[in-house]
Structures are given as structure tokens and as C-alpha cells.
C-alpha positions as CSV (number, residue, x, y, z in Angstrom):
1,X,-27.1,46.9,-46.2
2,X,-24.3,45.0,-44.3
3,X,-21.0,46.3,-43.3
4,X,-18.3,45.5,-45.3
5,X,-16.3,42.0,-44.4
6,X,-13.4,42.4,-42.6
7,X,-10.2,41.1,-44.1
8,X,-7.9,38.3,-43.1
9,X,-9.1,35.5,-41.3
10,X,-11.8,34.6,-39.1
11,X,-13.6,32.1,-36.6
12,X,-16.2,31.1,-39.3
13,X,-13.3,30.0,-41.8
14,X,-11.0,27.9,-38.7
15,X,-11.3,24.3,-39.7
16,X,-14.0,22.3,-37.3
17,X,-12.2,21.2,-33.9
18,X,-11.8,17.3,-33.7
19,X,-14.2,15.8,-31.5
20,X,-11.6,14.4,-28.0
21,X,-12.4,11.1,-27.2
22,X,-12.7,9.3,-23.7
23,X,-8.7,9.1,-21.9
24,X,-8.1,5.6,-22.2
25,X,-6.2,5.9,-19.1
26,X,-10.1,6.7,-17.3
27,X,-11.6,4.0,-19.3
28,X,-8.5,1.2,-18.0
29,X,-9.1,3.0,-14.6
30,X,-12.6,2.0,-14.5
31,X,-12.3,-1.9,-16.5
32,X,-9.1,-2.9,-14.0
33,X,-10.7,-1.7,-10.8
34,X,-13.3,-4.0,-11.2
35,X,-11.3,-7.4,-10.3
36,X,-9.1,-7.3,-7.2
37,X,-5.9,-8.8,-8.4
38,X,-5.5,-5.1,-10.6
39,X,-5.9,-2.8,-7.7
40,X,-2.7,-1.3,-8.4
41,X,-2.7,-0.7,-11.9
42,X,-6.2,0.8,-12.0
43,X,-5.3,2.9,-9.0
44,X,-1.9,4.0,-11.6
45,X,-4.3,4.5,-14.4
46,X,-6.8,6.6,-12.3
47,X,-3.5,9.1,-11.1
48,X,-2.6,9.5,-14.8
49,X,-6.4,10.0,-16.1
50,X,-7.1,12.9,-13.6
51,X,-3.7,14.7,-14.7
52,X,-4.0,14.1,-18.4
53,X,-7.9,15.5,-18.5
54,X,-6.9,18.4,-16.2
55,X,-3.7,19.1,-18.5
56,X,-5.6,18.5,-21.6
57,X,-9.7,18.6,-21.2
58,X,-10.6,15.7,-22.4
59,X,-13.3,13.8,-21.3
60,X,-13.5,10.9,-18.7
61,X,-13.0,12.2,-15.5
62,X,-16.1,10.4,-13.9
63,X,-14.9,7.5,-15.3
64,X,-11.0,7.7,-13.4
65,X,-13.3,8.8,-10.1
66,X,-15.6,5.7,-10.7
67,X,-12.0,3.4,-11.0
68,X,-10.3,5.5,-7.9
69,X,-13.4,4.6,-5.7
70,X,-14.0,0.8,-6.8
71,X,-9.9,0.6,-5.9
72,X,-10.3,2.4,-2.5
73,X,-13.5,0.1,-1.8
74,X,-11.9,-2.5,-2.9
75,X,-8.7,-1.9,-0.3
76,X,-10.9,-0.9,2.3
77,X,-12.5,-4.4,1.9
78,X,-9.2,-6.1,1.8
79,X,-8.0,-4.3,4.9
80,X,-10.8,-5.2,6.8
81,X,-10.2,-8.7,5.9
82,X,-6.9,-8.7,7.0
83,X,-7.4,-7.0,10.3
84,X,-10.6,-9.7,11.3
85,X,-8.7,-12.8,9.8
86,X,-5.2,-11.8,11.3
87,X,-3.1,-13.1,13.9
88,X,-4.4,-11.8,17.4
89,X,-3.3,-12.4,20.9
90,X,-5.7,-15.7,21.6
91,X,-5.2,-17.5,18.0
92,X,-1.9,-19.1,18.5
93,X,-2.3,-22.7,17.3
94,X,-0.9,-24.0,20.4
95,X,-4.3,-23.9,22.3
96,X,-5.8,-25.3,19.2
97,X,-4.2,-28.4,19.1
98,X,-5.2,-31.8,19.9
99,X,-3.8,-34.6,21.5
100,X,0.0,-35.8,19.5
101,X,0.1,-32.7,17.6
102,X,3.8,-31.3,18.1
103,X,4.9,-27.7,17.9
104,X,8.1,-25.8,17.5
105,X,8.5,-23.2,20.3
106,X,8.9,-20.0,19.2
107,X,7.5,-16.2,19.9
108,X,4.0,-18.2,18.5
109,X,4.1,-22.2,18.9
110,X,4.0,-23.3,14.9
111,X,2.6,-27.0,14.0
112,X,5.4,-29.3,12.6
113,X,4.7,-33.2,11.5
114,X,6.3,-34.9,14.8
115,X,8.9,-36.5,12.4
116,X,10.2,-33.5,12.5
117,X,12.3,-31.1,14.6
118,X,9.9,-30.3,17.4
119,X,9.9,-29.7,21.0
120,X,6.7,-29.5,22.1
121,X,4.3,-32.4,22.2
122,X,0.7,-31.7,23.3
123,X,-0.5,-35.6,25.1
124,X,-3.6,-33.9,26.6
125,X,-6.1,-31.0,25.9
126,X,-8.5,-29.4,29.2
127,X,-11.3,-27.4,29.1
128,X,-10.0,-23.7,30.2
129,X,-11.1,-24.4,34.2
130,X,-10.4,-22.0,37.5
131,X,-8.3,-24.8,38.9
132,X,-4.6,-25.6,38.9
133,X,-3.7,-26.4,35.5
134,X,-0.3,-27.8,36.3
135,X,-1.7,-30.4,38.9
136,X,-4.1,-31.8,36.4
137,X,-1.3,-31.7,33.6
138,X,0.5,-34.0,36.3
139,X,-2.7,-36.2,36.9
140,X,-3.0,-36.6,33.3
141,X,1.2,-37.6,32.9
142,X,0.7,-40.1,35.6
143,X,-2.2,-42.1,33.1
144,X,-0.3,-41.1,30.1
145,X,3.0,-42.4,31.5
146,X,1.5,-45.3,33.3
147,X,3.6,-48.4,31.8
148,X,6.6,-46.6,30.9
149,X,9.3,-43.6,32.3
150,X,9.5,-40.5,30.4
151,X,13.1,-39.8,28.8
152,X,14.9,-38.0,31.2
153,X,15.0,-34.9,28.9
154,X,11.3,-34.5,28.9
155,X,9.6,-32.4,31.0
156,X,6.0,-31.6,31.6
157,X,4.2,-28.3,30.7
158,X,0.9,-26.9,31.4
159,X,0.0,-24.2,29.0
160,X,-3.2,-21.9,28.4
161,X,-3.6,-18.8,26.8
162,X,-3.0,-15.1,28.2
163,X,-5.9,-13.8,30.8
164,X,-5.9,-10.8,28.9
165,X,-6.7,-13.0,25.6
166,X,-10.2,-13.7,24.4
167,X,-11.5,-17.1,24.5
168,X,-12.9,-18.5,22.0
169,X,-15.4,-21.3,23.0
170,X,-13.1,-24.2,21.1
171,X,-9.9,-23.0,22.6
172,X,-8.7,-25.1,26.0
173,X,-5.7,-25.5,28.1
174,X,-3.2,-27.9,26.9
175,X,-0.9,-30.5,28.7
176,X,2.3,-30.8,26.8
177,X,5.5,-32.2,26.8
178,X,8.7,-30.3,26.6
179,X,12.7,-30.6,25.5
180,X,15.2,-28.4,25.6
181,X,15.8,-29.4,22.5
182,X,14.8,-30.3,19.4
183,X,13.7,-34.0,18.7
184,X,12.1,-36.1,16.2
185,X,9.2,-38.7,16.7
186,X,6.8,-38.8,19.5
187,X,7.6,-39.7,23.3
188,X,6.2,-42.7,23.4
189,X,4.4,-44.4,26.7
């Protein structure tokens, strides 16, 4: 015989849990890490995941983990990218320039149309050589310059990057002419 049935209620009459779905915040973790442009939303969405299915139980955590990483790989990717397509020491678009390209001086030479403001004005390009740059700058003034007189506000300049820079094989020395001021339109010889 069985022992009497204890009174009041037990686990056998509770009413069946309700079955916890996915945290949507795990789910939009995971869909918006995918694409790059989301990064920081599914980065958000993986924060909130972890601390609602730690506060709560519910399921998903491998899913906001999955989204975290894919964000992180993502950044790490984009970093990278930044850091190898970035500014250095030997890029300044100076000693990329070619022949009547004009620049406005500044901690980095920028490129400007010659119609506008610019003080610098490249007339010749050299191959980066061990010799005196200046003297073949002048050389290349006297050809340049050889049926007119440069303004008197002119002056020449020699230019090539940093020793300590790396060289890339396209980048040269450039000849260039100079004001002290800004000027509009090319010198013209």
C-alpha cells in the first residue's frame, strides 16, 4: 500500500513552465554583425544579450558571442586597413606629383587646381639621385625659363622626401616653384 498523499500543493500540480525563447537581442547581435556599416549596433546588442541571459537564463548566449566576435573581426580588419592605407612619413603627395601640378604648403603639401590659391608649382620631377638636387633643379629652371624671366616673387625649390622615409619605387625628387604667397594660375615661361 502507498502512503497517504500529502496535503496542499505540490510540484506535480505547478502548471508546465513556458518554454524561453532565443533573446532577440543575441539573435540582432549575430544578423547585424554580419555587414560592416552595423558594427556598433550589433556590438550594443551583444552587451545587452550577455546581461539579459545571465540576469534571466534564457537562451542565446552563443549566438551574442558569435555577433561579439564577427564585430571584433570585423574592427580588427578595419584597423588594419586603416593603419596600411594611412598617411605615413613618405606618402605626402608632394613627391607624387607631376610636372604643373600645384600644391598649397602646409605641414603636408595638399593638391589644389592651379586656378586656385597655391604656392607651390612642381615644373620638373627627378629620379631620387645621390647628387645635388638643388643644382639640377637650377639646370632644369634655366630650360624651363629659357625665353622668359621668372616673376620676381618666385623662387626656386628642390624638394625630396625625408632620408628616414621609405621610398617607394614611383616616388622622385621634385623641382618646384615657390611664393611667399598665395597666387592663382601657373608661372608661365
Amino acid at each position: 500500500m502507498l502512503p497517504p498523499k500529502p496535503s496542499g500543493p505540490s510540484y506535480e500540480d505547478a502548471p508546465p513552465a513556458e518554454p524561453r525563447g532565443t533573446n532577440g537581442f543575441a539573435i540582432a547581435s549575430l544578423v547585424l554583425a554580419v555587414p560592416a556599416f552595423s558594427l556598433p549596433l550589433s556590438i550594443a546588442f551583444g552587451i545587452i544579450a550577455l546581461r539579459q541571459i545571465r540576469v534571466f537564463g534564457n537562451p542565446g548566449r552563443g549566438l551574442a558571442i558569435a555577433g561579439l566576435s564577427i564585430s571584433g573581426a570585423w574592427l580588427a580588419v578595419l584597423l588594419i586597413g586603416l593603419v596600411v592605407a594611412g598617411p605615413s612619413a613618405g606618402s605626402d603627395p608632394l613627391f607624387q606629383a607631376r610636372p604643373g601640378d600645384c600644391f598649397r604648403s602646409g605641414s603636408e603639401a595638399s593638391p589644389v587646381s592651379c586656378e586656385d590659391a597655391h604656392d607651390i608649382e612642381v615644373f620638373h620631377v627627378l629620379p631620387l639621385s645621390g647628387g645635388s638636387l638643388h643644382d639640377a633643379c637650377a639646370t632644369e629652371a634655366e630650360q624651363y625659363f629659357a625665353s622668359s624671366t621668372p616673376p620676381e616673387y618666385v623662387r626656386l625649390g628642390a624638394r625630396q622626401p625625408a632620408e628616414s622615409d621609405s621610398h617607394p619605387p614611383e616616388q622622385h625628387a621634385v623641382c618646384t616653384l615657390e611664393t611667399d604667397f598665395p597666387t592663382t594660375g601657373r608661372v608661365v615661361h
